[in-house]
C-alpha positions as CSV (number, residue, x, y, z in Angstrom):
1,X,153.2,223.3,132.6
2,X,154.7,226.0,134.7
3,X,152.9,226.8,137.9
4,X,150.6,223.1,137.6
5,X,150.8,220.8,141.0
6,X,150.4,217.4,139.5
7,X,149.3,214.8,142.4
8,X,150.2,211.2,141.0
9,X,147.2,209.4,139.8
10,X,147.8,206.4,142.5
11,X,148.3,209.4,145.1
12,X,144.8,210.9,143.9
13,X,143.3,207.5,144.0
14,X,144.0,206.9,147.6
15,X,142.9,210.8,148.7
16,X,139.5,209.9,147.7
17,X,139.1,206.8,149.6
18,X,137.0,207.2,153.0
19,X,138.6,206.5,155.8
20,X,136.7,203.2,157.8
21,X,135.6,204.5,160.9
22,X,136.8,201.3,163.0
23,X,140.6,202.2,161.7
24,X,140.0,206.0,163.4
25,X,143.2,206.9,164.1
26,X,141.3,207.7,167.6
27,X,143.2,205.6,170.2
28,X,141.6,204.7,173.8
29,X,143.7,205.5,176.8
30,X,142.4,208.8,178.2
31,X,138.9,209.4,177.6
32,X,139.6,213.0,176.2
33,X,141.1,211.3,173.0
34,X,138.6,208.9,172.3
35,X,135.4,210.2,174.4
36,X,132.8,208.6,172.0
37,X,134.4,205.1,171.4
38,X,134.9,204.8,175.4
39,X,131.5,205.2,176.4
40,X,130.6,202.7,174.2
41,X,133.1,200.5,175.5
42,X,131.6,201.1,178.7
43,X,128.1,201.0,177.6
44,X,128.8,197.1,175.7
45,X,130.7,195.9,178.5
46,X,128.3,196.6,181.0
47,X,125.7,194.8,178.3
48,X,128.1,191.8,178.4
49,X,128.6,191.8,182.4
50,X,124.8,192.1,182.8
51,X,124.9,189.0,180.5
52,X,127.4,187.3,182.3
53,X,124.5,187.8,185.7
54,X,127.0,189.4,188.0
55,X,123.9,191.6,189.3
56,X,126.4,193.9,191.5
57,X,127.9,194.7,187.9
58,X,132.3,194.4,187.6
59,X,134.8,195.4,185.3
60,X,136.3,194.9,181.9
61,X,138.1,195.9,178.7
62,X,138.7,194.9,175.0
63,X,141.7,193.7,173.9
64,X,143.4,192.2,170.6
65,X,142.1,188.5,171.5
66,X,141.4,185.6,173.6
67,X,144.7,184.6,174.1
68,X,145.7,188.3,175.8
69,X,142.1,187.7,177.6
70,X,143.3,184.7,178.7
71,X,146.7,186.3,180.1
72,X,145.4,188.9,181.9
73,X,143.0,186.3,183.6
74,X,146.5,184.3,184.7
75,X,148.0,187.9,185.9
76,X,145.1,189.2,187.5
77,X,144.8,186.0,189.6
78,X,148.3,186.4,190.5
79,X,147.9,189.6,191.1
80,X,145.4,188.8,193.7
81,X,147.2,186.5,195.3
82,X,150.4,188.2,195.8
83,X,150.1,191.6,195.3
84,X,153.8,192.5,196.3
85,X,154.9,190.5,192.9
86,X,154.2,193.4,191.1
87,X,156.9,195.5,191.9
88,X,159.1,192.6,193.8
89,X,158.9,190.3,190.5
90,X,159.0,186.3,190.7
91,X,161.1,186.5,194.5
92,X,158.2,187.8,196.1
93,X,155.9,184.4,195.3
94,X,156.1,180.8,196.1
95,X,155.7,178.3,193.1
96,X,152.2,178.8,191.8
97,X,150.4,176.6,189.6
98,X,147.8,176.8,187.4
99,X,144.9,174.2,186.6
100,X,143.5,173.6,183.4
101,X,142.3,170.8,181.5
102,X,143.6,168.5,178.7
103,X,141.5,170.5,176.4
104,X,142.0,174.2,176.7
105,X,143.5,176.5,174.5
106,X,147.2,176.5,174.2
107,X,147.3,180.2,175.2
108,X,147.3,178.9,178.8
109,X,150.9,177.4,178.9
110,X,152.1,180.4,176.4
111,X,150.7,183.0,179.2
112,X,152.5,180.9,182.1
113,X,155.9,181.2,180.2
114,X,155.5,184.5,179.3
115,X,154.5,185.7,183.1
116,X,157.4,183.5,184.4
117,X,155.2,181.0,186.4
118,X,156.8,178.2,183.6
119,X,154.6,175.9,181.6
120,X,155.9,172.9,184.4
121,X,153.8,174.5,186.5
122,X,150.2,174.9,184.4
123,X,148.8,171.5,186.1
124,X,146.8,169.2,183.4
125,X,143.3,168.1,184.2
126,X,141.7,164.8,182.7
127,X,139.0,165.2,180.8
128,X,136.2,162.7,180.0
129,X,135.2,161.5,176.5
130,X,133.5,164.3,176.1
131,X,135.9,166.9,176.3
132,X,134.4,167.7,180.3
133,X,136.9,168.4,182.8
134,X,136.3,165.9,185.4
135,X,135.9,168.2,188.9
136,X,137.4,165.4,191.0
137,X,140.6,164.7,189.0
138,X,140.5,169.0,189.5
139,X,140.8,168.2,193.1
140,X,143.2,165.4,192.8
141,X,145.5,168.1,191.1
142,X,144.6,170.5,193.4
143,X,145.8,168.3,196.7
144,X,149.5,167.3,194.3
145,X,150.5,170.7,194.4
146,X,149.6,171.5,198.1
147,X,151.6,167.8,198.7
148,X,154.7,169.3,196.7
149,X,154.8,172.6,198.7
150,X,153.5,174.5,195.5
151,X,150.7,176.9,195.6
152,X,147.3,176.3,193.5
153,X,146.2,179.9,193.1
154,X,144.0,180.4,189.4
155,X,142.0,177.1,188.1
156,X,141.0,177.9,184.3
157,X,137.8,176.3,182.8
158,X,136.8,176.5,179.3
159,X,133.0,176.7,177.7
160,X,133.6,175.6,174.5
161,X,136.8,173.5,173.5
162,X,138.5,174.5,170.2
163,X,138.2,170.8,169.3
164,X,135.1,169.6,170.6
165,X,133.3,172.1,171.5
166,X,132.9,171.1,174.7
167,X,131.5,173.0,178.1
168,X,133.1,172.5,181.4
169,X,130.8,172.0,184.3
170,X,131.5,176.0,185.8
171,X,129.3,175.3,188.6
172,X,130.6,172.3,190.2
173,X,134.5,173.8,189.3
174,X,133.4,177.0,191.6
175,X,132.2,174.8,194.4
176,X,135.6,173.8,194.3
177,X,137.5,177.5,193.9
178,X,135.8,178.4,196.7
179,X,136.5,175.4,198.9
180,X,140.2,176.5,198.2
181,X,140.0,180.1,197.5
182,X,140.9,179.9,193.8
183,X,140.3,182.3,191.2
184,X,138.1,180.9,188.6
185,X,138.1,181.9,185.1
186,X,136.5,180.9,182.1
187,X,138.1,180.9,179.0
188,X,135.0,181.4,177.0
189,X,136.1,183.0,173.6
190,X,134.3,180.2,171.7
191,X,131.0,179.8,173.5
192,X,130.6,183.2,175.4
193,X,127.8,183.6,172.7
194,X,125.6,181.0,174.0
195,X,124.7,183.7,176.5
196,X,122.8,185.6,173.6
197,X,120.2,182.3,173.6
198,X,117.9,181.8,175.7
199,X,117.4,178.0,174.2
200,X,121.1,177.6,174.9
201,X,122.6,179.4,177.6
202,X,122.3,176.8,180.0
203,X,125.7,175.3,179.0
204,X,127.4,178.2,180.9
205,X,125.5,177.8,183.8
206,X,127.3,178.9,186.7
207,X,129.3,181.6,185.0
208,X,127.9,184.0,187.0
209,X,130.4,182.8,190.1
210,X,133.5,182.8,188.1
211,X,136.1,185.5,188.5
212,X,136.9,186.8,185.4
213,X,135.9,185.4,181.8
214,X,137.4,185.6,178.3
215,X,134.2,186.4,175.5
216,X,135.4,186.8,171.7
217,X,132.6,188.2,169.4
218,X,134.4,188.2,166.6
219,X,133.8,184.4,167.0
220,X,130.2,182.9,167.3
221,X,128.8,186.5,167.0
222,X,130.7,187.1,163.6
223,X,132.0,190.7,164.5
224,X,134.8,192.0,162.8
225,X,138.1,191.0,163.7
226,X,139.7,191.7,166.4
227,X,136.9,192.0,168.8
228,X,137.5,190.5,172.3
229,X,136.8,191.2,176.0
230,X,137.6,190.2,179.4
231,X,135.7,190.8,181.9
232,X,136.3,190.9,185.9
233,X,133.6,190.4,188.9
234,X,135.6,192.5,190.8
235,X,134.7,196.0,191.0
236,X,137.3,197.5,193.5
237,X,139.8,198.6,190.7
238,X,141.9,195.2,190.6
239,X,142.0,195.4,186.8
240,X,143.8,198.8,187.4
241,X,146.0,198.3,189.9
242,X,147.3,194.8,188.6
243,X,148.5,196.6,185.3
244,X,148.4,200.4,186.0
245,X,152.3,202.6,185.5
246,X,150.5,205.7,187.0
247,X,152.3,208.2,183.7
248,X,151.8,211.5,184.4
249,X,152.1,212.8,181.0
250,X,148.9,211.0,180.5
251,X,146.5,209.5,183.6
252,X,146.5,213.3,185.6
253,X,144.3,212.3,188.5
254,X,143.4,216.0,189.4
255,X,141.6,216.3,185.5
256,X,137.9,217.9,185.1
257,X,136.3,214.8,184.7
258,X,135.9,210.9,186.0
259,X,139.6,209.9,185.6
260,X,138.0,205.8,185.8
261,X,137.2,206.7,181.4
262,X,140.8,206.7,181.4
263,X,141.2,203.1,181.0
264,X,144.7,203.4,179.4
265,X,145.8,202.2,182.7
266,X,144.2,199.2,183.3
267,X,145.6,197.9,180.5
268,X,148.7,196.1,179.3
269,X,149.1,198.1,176.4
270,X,148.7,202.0,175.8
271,X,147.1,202.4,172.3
272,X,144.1,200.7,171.6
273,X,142.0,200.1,168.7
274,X,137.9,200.9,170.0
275,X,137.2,197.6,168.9
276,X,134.2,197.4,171.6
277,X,132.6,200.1,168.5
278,X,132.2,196.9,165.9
279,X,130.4,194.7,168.1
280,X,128.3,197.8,169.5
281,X,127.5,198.6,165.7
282,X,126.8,195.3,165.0
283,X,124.3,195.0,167.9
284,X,122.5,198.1,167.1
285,X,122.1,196.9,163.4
286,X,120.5,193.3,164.2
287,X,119.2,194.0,167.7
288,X,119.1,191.3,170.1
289,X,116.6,189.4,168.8
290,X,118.1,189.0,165.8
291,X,121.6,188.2,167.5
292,X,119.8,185.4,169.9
293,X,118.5,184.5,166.5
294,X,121.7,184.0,164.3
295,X,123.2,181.5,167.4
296,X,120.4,179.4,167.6
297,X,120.8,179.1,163.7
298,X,123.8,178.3,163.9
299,X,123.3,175.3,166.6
300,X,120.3,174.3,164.5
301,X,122.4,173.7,161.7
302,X,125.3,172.0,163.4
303,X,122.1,169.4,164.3
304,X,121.2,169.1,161.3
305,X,124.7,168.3,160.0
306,X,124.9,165.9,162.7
307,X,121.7,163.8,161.6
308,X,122.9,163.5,157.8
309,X,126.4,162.5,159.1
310,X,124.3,160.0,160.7
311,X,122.4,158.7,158.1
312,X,125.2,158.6,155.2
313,X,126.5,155.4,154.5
314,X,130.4,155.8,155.1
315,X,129.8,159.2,157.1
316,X,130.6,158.8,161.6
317,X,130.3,161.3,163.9
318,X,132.8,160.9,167.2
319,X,130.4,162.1,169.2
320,X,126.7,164.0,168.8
321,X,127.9,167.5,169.1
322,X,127.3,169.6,171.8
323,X,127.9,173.3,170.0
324,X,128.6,174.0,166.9
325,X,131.9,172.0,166.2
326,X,131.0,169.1,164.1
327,X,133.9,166.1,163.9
328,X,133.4,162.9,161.8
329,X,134.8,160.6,159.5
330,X,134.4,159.4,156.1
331,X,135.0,155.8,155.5
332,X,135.5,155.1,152.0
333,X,133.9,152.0,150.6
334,X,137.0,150.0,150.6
335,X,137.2,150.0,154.2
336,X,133.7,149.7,155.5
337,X,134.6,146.1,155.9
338,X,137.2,146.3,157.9
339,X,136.8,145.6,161.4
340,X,137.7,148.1,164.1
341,X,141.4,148.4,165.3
342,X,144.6,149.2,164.3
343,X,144.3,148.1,160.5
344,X,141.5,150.3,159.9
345,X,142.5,153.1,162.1
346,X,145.9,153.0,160.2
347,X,144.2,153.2,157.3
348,X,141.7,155.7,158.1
349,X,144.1,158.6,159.4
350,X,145.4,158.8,155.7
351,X,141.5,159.3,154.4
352,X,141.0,163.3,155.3
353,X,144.6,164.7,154.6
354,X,143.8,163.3,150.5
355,X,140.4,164.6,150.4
356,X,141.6,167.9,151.9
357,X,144.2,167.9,149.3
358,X,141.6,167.3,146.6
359,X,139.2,169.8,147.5
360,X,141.8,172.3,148.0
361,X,142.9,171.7,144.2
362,X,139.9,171.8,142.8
363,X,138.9,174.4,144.7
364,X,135.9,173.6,145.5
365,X,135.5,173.7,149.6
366,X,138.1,174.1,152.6
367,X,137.3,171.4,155.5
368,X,139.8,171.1,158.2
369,X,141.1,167.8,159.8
370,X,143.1,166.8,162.8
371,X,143.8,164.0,165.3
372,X,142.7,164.6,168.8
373,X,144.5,162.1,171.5
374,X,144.7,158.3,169.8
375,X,141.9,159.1,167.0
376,X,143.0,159.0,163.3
377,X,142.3,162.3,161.2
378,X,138.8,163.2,161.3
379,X,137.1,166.2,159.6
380,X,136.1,168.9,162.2
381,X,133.4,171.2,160.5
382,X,132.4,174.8,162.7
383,X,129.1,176.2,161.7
384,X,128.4,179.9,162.4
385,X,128.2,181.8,159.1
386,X,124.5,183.1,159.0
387,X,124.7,182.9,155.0
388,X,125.2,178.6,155.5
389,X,122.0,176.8,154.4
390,X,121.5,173.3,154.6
391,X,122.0,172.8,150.7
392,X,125.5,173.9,151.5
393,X,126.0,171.4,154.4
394,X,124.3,168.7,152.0
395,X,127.0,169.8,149.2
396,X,129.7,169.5,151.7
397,X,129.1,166.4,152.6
398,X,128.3,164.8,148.8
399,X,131.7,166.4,148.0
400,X,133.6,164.6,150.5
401,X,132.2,161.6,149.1
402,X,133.0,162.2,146.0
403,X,136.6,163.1,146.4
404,X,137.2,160.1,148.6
405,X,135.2,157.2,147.3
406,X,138.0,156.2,145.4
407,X,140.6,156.0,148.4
């Protein structure tokens, strides 16, 4: 055996296994290490802006998801506002505060405690029974934190609640920036991808006077995790010089080429995965057509889930859906006759936690539940997969029965 290199067979395995090219080692800071993956970064955020209808085009990058979006929306609005806070920290600013409503996602309050504005100070909006933000309680707030001696600089609307599912009305919100110079952004990571439908893009209209917006494909638009932009309006560099450490080892401003592909420093971190190359992939594959195609599908079928719920004895909707986030309850027979209050409520809010249990067991489906403000556990069902058929959606909702009939 003298002489003989022996690799070990788990060693050999792994040697013949292709690298995937979304885990290139490539990494996108300077656009001579990653030349390929940052023109199309370029090339699908300028698809997305043109989307968005900011005609004089703007700015953007990808990041690791709709949380960071959403963080460097609240730090690029402070930016704006106080530009000295950068290098003088927290002393430089007044108190600022931040709007949002009732309903957004919780990545708000995390971003305000992480940027030392404090979580005190992200101002709660009411909402109406729909989920909507209700533009003149936005005012009310707006006119509290002038009275306090606090400064109202970034008002965050969402189109598409994580519950609900619900779109904010972006258009009367920005007559209302505007009247008081706020930045407006829209936290969008759930129902950015209306904007592929023509039938359904109409729930984000306005967008195109927001500020800056937060658009996750790998949501609605089922591209590989992590797959998430933000984009700006702004085209004067603000992105850049909110976040940029000038490092001379890497962002040389006197290199042979258009130093802007180095987008390293516009960013918060330095590596970064080309995750703009899945949804660019993905788009080239299906084509638009086919990508308008798989969102109206997918509201088609949240519909049509809607109309059984309604027809099913036992089976309530808390509302007809407005996207693709379907919430409901299932009664079981022995408390159809119960009349509405706290009895049956009490009762009901014990109903979904079993039947998730059951399934679970059995293994036969995963359904999530939750409360939302005084309502017992419902079932909250999010339809997007292009493989769901309406056999499934009948089967989920024969199987809830099933498990819970006995309850």
């Amino acid at each position: 055996m003298q002489g003989w290199s022996l690799t070990p067979w788990w060693q050999a395995s792994l040697l013949k296994q292709p690298k995937p090219v979304c885990e290139s080692q490539n990494s996108l800071y300077t656009y001579e290490v990653a030349p390929v993956f940052t023109l199309m970064e370029e090339a699908v955020l300028r698809k997305m802006i043109e989307m968005v209808g900011w005609k004089e085009g703007g700015d953007g990058i990808f990041n690791p998801g709709g949380s960071m979006s959403n963080m460097y929306a609240v730090n690029l609005a402070r930016y704006r506002y106080c530009r000295d806070i950068k290098m003088n920290g927290l002393f430089a600013a007044p108190r600022m505060v931040i709007l949002t409503s009732q309903e957004c996602h919780y990545s708000i309050s995390k971003a305000a405690a992480l940027l030392g504005i404090g979580t005190k100070n992200v101002y709660v909006v009411p909402s109406d029974k729909r989920g909507k933000m209700i533009p003149s309680a936005l005012e009310d707030q707006i006119k509290r934190a002038k009275s306090e001696g606090a400064v109202p600089f970034m008002v965050n609307a969402t189109a598409g609640t994580t519950v609900l599912g619900a779109f904010d009305p972006i258009d009367e919100i920005a007559d209302i920036c505007e009247k008081y110079d706020l930045w407006l952004h829209v936290d969008a990571c759930w129902g950015g991808a209306a904007l592929m439908s023509n039938k359904h893009k109409h729930l984000l209209n306005g967008i195109h006077r927001v500020n800056s917006m937060a658009w996750n494909p790998h949501k609605m638009m089922m591209a590989s995790l992590q797959c998430s932009a933000f984009l700006v309006r702004d085209k004067t560099s603000l992105l850049q010089h909110c976040h940029s450490a000038q490092a001379s080892y890497l962002f040389q401003q006197d290199k042979f080429y258009d130093v802007s592909y180095d987008t390293g420093d516009k960013s918060v971190q330095c590596s970064r995965k080309p995750d703009a190359f899945k949804f660019w992939l993905m788009w080239k594959a299906l084509g638009t057509t086919e990508m308008e195609q798989r969102v109206d599908r997918a509201l088609a079928l949240a519909r049509y889930l809607a109309q059984e719920i309604n027809k099913r004895e036992g089976f309530q909707l808390l509302m007809e859906p407005e996207f693709a986030n379907v919430c409901f309850w299932y009664i079981p027979p022995s408390l159809r006759n119960l009349p509405a209050g706290p009895e049956l409520w009490e009762k009901l809010h014990t109903v979904a936690p079993v039947v998730k249990e059951r399934m679970m067991k059995k293994g036969s489906m995963m359904v999530g539940y939750q409360t939302h403000r005084d309502k017992p556990n419902f079932f909250r069902m999010v339809v997007i997969s292009p493989q769901v058929s309406r056999e499934d959606l009948d089967f989920a909702l024969d199987e809830i029965q099933h498990l819970g009939k006995d309850l």
